[in-house]
N, C-alpha and C positions, 0 to 999 in steps of 0.2 A: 296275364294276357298281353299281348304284344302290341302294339300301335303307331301310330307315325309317331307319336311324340314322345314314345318313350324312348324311340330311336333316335331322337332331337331333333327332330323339325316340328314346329309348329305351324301349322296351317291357320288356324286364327289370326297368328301374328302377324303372318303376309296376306292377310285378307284385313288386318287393320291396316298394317303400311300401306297398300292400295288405296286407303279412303285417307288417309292422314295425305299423299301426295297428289290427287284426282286435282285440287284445285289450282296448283301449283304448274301440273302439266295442262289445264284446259284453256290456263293465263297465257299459253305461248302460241293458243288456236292461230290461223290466220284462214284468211277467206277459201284457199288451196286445201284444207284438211277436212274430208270425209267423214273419218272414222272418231266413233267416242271413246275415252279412257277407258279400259276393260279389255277392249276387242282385240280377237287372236292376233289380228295384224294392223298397224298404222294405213292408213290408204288417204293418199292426196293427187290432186289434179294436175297434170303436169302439160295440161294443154293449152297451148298458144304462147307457151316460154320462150321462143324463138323461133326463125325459121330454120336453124342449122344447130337447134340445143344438141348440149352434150351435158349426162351428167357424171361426177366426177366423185368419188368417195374415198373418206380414209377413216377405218378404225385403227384409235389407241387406246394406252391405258397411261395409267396417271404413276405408275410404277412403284418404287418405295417410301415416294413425298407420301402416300397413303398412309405409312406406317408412324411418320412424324404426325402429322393432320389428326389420324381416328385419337393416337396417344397423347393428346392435347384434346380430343372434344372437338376439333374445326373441322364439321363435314360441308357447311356450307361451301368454304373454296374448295372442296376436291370437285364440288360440282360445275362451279367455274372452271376448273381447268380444262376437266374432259371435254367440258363444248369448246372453247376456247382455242385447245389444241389441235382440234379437228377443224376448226374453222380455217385457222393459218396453215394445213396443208391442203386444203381445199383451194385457200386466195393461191397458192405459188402457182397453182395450173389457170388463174384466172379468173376463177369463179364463184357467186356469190354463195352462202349458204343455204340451201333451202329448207332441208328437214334433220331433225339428230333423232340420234337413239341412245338411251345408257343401259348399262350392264353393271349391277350392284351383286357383289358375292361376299358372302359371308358364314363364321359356322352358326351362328344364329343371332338369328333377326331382332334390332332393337327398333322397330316402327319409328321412331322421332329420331335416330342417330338418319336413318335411311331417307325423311320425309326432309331433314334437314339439308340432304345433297342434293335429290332433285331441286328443291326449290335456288339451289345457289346452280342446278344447270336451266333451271328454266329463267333465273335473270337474266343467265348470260347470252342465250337461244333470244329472249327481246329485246338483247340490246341492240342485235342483228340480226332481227327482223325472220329468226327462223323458228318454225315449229318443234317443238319437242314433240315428237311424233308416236314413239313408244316406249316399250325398255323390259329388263328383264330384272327381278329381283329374285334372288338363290340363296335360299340356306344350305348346306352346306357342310353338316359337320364332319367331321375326320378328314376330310381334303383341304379345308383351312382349319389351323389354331385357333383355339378360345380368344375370341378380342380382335379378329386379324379382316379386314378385308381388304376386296379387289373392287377397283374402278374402271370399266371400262365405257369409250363412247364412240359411236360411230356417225359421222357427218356428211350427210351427201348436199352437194351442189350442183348447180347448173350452169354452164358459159356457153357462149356461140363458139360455133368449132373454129371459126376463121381468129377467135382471140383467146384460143388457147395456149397459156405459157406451158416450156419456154419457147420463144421464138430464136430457137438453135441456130437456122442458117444465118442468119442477123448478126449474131455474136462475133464479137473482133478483136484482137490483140488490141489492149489499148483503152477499152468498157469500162466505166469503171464501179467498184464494189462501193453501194451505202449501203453504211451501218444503220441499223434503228435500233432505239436503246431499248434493253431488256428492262424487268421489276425485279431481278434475280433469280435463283437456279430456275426457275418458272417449274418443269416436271423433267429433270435429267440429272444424274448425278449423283442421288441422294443417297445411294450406296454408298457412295466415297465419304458422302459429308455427315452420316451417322457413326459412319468408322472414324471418321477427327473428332469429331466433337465425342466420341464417349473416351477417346483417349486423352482427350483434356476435360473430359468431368463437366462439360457444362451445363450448367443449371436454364432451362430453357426460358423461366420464368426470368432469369435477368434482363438486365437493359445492354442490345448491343453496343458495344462500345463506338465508341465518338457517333452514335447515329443523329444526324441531327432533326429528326422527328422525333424523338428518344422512344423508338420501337424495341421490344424485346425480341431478345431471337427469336421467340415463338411469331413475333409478328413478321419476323423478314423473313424466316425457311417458310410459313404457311402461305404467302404474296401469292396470290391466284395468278397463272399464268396466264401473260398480258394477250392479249388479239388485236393484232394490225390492221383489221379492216378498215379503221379511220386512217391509219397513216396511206395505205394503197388508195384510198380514197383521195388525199390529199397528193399523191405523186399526181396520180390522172388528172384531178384538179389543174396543178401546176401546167400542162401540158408537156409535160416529159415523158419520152419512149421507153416504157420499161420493157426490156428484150428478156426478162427472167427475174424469178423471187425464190430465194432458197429460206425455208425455215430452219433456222437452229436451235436441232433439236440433241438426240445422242449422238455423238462423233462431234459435236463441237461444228467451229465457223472448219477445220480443214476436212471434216468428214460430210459435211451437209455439203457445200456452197461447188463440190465438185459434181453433185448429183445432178445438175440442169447444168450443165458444161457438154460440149461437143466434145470427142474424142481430142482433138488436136490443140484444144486450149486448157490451160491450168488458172489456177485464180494465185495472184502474188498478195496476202497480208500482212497487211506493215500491222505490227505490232506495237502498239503506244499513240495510233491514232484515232482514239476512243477513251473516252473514259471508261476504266474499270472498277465496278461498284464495288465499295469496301467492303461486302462479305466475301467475294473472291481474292483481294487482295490478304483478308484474313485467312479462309482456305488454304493459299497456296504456300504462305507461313506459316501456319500451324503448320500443315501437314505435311512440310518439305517436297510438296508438288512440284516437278518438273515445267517448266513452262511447255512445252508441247502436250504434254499428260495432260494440265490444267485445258488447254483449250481443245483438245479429246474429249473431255468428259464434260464440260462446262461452255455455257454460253456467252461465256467470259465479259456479261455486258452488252453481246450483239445479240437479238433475238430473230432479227429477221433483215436477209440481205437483199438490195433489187441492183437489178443489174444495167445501166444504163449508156448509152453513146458517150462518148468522154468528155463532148460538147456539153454535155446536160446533165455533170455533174454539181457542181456548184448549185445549180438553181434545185437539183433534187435536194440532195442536203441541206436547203434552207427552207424546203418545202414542209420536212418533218420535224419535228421537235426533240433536239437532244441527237438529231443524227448527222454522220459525218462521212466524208470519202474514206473508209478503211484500205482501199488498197486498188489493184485493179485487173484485168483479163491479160494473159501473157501467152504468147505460143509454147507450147508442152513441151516436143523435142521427147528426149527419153527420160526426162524429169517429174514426178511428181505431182498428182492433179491439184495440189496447195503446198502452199509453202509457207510458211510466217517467217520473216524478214523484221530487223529492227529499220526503224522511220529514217 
């Protein structure tokens, strides 16, 4: 006789994941959230947000870091990152987080591997101040591999429309590009960086080399992907004009940082004006990376760029921790919307 579960889903098993992560999601309530854990749809109050609210949303996924993370047992950071990541393309338009959603796929459900990622995205959902609002958990078999899942999360925000980034007609030859420092690859690249390390055999459980927190690589590929909402906090702070914020994310600082650019300006990065965190510098030795390729693929140490008057660089730069003037806004011409330049 035939049944769901001989099909390989288990339906018990996603009705215990449900109760194993109920307290995890109900820790992120805020006084704006309707709806209890269970219900078809999230529902929250979105009234009196402004007088000219806009809200603003992006779903990703956490990509191949998943396959390093589940193969290692670290589901808590893939939950951090999906909020995380969503959060900082939310900031580059402006605005703050209000609610998230994840998306857990798998060919079959481990309840505690599953109960363990929400609860690392429902940290990261109060560290700012936003609701984990719902999510979807999928078994899955024959569409993923035994052992394999998928992370996905979706974050919406709100900003007033008059202080929506970027503020394009502002922008001027001349603006200049800060850096904020990355934690490492954060969720980009990991394609490249399983193909180096299996060709040099390395043992994940060792200690990276010269690190001086003496972390394993298992502790520096797994680094939850950092969230700059205290640094954009501390630009505004400062009182500096941020005219635009690029996250760098796939395509690197020359694929992201042209994305909030007017047609007729290009971004110029000097290259060497930044510290580059020594797993990149080992990356791009092992693996005979090109320098352009490396900063393609990798966030080579900058995680997130804001784009400022040229007046009010120095004081941005000394506003955040660890970050620095990378480079700065240059007239296009028929040239290239980025360019990396040695210093």
């Amino acid at each position: 006789m035939s049944s769901y579960s001989s099909a390989g889903v288990d339906i018990g098993e996603g009705e215990r994941t449900v109760a194993l992560l109920a307290d995890a999601v109900s820790s992120t309530r805020t006084p704006r959230v309707l709806s209890d854990v269970g219900a078809f749809g999230g529902s929250i109050d979105i009234s009196g947000l402004g007088t000219s609210p806009v809200l603003v949303a992006s779903c990703d996924g956490v990509g191949t870091k998943t396959e390093v993370a589940v193969g290692l047992g670290r589901y808590r950071g893939l939950g951090h990152d999906v909020v995380n990541h969503g959060v900082n393309d939310v900031l580059v338009q402006g605005a703050r987080p209000l609610f998230a959603l994840d998306y857990v796929a798998t060919s079959s459900l481990v309840p505690e591997a599953v109960a363990e990622l929400v609860i690392g995205a429902s940290e990261a959902c109060r560290a700012v101040g936003c609701a984990l609002l719902g999510g979807e958990t999928a078994e899955m078999p024959g569409v993923y591999v035994p052992g394999a899942m998928d992370v996905v999360g979706t974050v919406v925000g709100v900003v007033e429309r008059e202080a929506l980034l970027p503020r394009s007609e502002e922008l001027r030859a001349g603006d200049a590009l800060i850096g904020m420092p990355s934690v490492g690859a954060h969720t980009n690249g990991y394609s490249l960086i399983r193909h180096i390390l299996a060709d040099h055999d390395i043992d994940l459980a060792t200690s990276f080399p010269d690190d001086p927190y003496d972390r394993s690589w298992a502790d520096v590929l797994c680094e939850p992907h950092h969230c700059y909402l205290t640094e954009v906090d501390a630009l505004a702070a400062s009182g500096v004009t941020v005219l635009a914020l690029a996250h760098i994310t796939g395509g690197g600082l020359v694929g992201n940082v042209p994305r909030v650019l007017p047609p007729g300006l290009a971004a110029r990065i000097e290259v060497g004006s930044w510290t580059v965190p020594p797993l990149f510098d080992w990356l791009v030795d092992a693996g005979g990376v090109e320098v352009t390729e490396a900063h393609r693929t990798w966030n080579m140490g900058v995680g997130m760029v804001a784009i400022v008057p040229e007046g009010d660089a120095d004081r941005a730069a000394a506003s955040v921790t660890g970050a620095s003037v990378i480079g700065q806004l240059v007239e296009r011409g028929d040239g290239p919307a980025a360019t990396l330049v040695a210093p």
